[in-house]
N, C-alpha and C positions, 0 to 999 in steps of 0.2 A: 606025638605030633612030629613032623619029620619037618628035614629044614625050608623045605618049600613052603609049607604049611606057615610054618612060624615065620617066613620071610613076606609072605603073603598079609598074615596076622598084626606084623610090624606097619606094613605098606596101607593096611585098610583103617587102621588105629591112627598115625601118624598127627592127624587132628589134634590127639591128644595131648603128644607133646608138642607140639605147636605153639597150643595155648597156653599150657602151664609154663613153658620157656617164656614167650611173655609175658606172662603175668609176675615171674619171679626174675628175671634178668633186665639190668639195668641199658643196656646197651648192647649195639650189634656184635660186638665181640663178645661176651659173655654170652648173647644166645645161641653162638656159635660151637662154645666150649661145653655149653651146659648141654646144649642139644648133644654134640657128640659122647657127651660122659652116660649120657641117657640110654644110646644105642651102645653103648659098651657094655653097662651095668645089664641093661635089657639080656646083650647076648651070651653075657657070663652063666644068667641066672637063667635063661633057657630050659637048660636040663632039668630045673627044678620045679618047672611049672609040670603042675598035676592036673589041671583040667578040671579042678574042685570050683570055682569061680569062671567069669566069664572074662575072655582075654583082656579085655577091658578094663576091668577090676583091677585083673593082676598085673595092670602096665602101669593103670594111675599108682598102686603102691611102689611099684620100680621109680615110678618119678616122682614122687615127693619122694622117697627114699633117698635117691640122688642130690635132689636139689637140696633139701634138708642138710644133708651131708657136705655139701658143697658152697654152702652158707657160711657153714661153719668152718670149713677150712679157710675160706676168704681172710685178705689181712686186712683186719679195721680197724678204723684209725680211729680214737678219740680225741676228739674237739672239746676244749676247755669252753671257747666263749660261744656265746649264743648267738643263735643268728635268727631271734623271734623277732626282731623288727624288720626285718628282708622278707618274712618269710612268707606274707600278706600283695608283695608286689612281684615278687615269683614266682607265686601261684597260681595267680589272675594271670599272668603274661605267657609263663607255660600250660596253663591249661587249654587241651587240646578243643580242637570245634568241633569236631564229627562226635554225632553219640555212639558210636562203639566204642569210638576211643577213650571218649569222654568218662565211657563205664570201664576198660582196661586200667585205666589211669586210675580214677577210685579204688579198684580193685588192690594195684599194688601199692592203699597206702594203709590196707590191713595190713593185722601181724598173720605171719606165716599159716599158721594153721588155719585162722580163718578164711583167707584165700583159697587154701585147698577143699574147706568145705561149701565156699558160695561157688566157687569152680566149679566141685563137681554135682551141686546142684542146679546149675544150669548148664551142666548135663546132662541133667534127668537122672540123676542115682537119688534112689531112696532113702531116708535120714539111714533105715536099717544098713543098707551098705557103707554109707559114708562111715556111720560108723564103726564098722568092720574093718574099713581101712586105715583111718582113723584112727585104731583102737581109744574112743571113750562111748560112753553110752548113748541109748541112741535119744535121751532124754537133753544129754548136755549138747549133742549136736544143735534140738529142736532149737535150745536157747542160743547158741553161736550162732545160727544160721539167723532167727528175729536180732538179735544185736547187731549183725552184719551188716542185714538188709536196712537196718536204722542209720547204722552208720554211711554207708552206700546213699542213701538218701537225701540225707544231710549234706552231703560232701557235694552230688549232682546238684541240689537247689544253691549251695554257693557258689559253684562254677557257674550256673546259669545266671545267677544276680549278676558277676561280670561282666 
């Protein structure tokens, strides 16, 4: 693939990180940073895409790779006292009104992995790829993805009782 191609590749995928910055960063600076480390890691590893998968494939694993990564470098802080009595009038007050956002906001309050597999299920990948990319089976996807959607569900009919 030559650099046009692949710059072409980046520019018609773009979507992708888009949503996954999103869905995993908490603010416009961080989508900012993440998005960038995305296009770095993406151009590094260029040379090593073989054209075995579809570009697609090999972009969503470049980005959870990153973000993943990028997670864990982050410095987090541990809070001693709880804050479960705030955390009911919070919720209600930040939660958003528009339903896409409504479902973004759901989204980031899976845990990581699970986000990347309702992600890229409403993408339209297959359990088979997800989990390819993924790497677990394509049995424990089926079950991550029904827990998710549970969870997803739950969370949307509380925001709506607000």
């Amino acid at each position: 693939m030559s650099e046009t191609e692949f710059l072409q590749q980046i520019r018609e995928n773009q979507g992708i990180i888009y949503k996954l910055v999103g869905i995993y960063a908490a603010d416009a600076e961080e989508k900012k940073d993440l998005y960038q480390e995305i296009l770095l890691n993406t151009w590094k590893s260029w040379p090593s895409y073989r054209g075995d998968a579809k570009f697609s494939t090999w972009l969503y694993r470049i980005c959870l790779n990153t973000i993943f990564t990028y997670k864990r470098r982050s410095n987090r802080i541990d809070y001693k006292e709880s804050l479960d009595q705030y955390a009911q009038v919070v919720d209600s007050n930040a939660a958003p009104k528009d339903e896409a956002e409504q479902l973004r906001y759901a989204i980031r309050t899976l845990k990581e992995t699970d986000r990347a597999i309702i992600s890229m299920h409403l993408d339209g990948y297959e359990n088979a790829e997800i989990a390819d990319i993924i790497g677990i089976s394509i049995n424990h996807v089926a079950v991550k993805l029904y827990r998710s959607k549970q969870q997803l569900s739950n969370l949307l009919k509380k925001q709506n009782e607000y």
